[in-house]
ChimeraX commands (.cxc) that place a marker at each C-alpha (Angstrom):
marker #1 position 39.74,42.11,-71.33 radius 0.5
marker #1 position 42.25,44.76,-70.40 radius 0.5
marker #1 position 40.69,48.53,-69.22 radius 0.5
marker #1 position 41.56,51.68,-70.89 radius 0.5
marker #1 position 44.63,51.74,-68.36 radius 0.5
marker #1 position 46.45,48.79,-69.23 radius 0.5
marker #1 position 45.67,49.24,-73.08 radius 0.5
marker #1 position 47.50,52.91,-72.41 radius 0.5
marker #1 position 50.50,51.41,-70.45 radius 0.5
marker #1 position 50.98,48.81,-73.11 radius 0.5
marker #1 position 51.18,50.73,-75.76 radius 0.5
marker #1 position 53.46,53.55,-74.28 radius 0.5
marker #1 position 55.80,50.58,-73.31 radius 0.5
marker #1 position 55.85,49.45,-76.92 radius 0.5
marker #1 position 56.74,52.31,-78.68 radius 0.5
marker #1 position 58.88,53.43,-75.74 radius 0.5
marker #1 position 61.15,50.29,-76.51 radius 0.5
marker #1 position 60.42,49.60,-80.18 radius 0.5
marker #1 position 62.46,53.32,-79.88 radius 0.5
marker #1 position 65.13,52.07,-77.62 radius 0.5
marker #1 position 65.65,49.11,-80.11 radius 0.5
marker #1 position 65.67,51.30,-82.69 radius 0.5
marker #1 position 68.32,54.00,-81.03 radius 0.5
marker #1 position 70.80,51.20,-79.68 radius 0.5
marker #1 position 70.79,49.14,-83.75 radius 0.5
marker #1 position 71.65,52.08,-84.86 radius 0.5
marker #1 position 74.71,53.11,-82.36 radius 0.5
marker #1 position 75.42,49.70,-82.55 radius 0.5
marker #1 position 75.27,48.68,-86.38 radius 0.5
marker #1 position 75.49,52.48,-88.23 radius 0.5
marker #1 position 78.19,54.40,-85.84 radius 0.5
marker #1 position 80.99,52.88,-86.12 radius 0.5
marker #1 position 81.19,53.42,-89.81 radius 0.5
marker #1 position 80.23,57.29,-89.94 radius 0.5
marker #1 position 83.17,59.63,-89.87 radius 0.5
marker #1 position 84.21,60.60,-86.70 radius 0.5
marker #1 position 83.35,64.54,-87.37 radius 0.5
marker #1 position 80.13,63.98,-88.46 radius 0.5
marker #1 position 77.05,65.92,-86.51 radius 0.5
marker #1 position 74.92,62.53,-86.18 radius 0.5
marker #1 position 78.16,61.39,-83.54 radius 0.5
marker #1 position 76.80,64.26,-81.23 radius 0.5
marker #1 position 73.58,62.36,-80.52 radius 0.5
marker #1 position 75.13,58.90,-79.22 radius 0.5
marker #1 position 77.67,58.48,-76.55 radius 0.5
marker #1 position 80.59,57.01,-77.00 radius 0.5
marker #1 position 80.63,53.27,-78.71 radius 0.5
marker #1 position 82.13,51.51,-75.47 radius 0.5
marker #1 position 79.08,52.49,-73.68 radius 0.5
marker #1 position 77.31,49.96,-76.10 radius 0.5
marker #1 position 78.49,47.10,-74.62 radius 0.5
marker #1 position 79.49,48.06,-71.28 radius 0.5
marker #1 position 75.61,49.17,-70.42 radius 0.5
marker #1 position 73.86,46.20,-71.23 radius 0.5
marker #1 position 76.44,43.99,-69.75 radius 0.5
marker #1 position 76.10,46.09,-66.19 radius 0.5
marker #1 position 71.87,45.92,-66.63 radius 0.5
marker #1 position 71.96,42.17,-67.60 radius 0.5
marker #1 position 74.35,41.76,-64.61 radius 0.5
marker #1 position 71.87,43.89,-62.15 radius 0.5
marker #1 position 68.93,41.79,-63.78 radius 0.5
marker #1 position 70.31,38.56,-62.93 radius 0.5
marker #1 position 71.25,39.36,-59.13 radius 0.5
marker #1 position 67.57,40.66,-58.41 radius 0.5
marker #1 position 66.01,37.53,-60.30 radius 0.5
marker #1 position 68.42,35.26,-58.49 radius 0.5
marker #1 position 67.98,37.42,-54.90 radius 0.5
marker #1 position 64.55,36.64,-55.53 radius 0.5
marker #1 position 64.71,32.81,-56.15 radius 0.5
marker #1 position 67.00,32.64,-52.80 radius 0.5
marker #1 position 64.30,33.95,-50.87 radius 0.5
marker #1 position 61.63,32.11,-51.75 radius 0.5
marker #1 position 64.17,29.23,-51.68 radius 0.5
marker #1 position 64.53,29.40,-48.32 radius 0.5
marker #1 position 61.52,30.67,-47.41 radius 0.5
marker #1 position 59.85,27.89,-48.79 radius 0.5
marker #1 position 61.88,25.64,-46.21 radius 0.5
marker link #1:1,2 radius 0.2
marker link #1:2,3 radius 0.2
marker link #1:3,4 radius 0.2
marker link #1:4,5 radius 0.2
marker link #1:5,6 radius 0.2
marker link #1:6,7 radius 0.2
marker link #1:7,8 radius 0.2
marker link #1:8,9 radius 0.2
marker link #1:9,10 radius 0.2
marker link #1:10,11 radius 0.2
marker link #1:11,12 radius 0.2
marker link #1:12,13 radius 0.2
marker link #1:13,14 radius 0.2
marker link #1:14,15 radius 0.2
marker link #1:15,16 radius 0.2
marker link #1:16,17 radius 0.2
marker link #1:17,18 radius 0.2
marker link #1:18,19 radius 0.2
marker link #1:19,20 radius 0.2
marker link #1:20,21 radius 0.2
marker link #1:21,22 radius 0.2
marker link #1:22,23 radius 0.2
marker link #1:23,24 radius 0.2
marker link #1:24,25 radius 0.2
marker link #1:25,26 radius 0.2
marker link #1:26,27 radius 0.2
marker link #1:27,28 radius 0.2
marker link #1:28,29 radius 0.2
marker link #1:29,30 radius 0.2
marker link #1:30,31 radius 0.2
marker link #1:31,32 radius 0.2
marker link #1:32,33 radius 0.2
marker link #1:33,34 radius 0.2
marker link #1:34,35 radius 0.2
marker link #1:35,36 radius 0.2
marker link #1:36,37 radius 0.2
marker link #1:37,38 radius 0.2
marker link #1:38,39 radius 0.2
marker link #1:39,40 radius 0.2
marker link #1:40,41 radius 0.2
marker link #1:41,42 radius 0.2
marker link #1:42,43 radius 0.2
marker link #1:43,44 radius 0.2
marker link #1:44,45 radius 0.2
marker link #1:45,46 radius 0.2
marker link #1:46,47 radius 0.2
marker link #1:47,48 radius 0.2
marker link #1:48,49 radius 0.2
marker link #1:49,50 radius 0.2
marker link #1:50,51 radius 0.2
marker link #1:51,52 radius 0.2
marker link #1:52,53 radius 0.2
marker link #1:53,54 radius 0.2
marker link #1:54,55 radius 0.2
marker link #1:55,56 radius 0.2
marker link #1:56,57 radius 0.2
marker link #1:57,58 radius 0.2
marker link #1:58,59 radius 0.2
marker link #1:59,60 radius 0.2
marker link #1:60,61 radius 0.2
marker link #1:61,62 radius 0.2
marker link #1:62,63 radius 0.2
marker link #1:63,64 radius 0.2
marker link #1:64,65 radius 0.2
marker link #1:65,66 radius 0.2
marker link #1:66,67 radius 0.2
marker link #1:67,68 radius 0.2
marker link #1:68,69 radius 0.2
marker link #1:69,70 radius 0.2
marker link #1:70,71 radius 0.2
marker link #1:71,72 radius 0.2
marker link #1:72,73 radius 0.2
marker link #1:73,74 radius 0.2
marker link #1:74,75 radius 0.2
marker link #1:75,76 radius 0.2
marker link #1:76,77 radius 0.2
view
């Protein structure tokens, strides 16, 4: 069984990104097709962020899980 802690920690990361998820559909998937005037554009930078920020994370992600296989790679030599 978890303690109090971990039950906390989990649950803030949930709805921390269940509301990411939520943010980035809707920049993603509703955005594009509201009129560029309209006051809901303030709240969401601009749509070639959308893809250009998860490439550069993915592409971060992958060099510190690969770093981390070399190591132990060759430490394991």
């Amino acid at each position: 069984m978890g303690t109090g802690i971990d039950k906390v920690a989990g649950t803030a990361a949930f709805f921390t990104l269940n509301a990411l998820f939520v943010y980035y559909s809707i920049w993603v998937l509703l955005i594009p097709f509201v009129d560029e005037g309209h006051v809901l554009h303030n709240y969401f930078p601009a749509w070639q962020h959308a893809i250009r920020v998860p490439v550069i994370i993915m592409i971060i992600w992958l060099t510190v899980i690969l770093t981390f296989l070399g190591a132990i790679m060759v430490k394991s030599r």
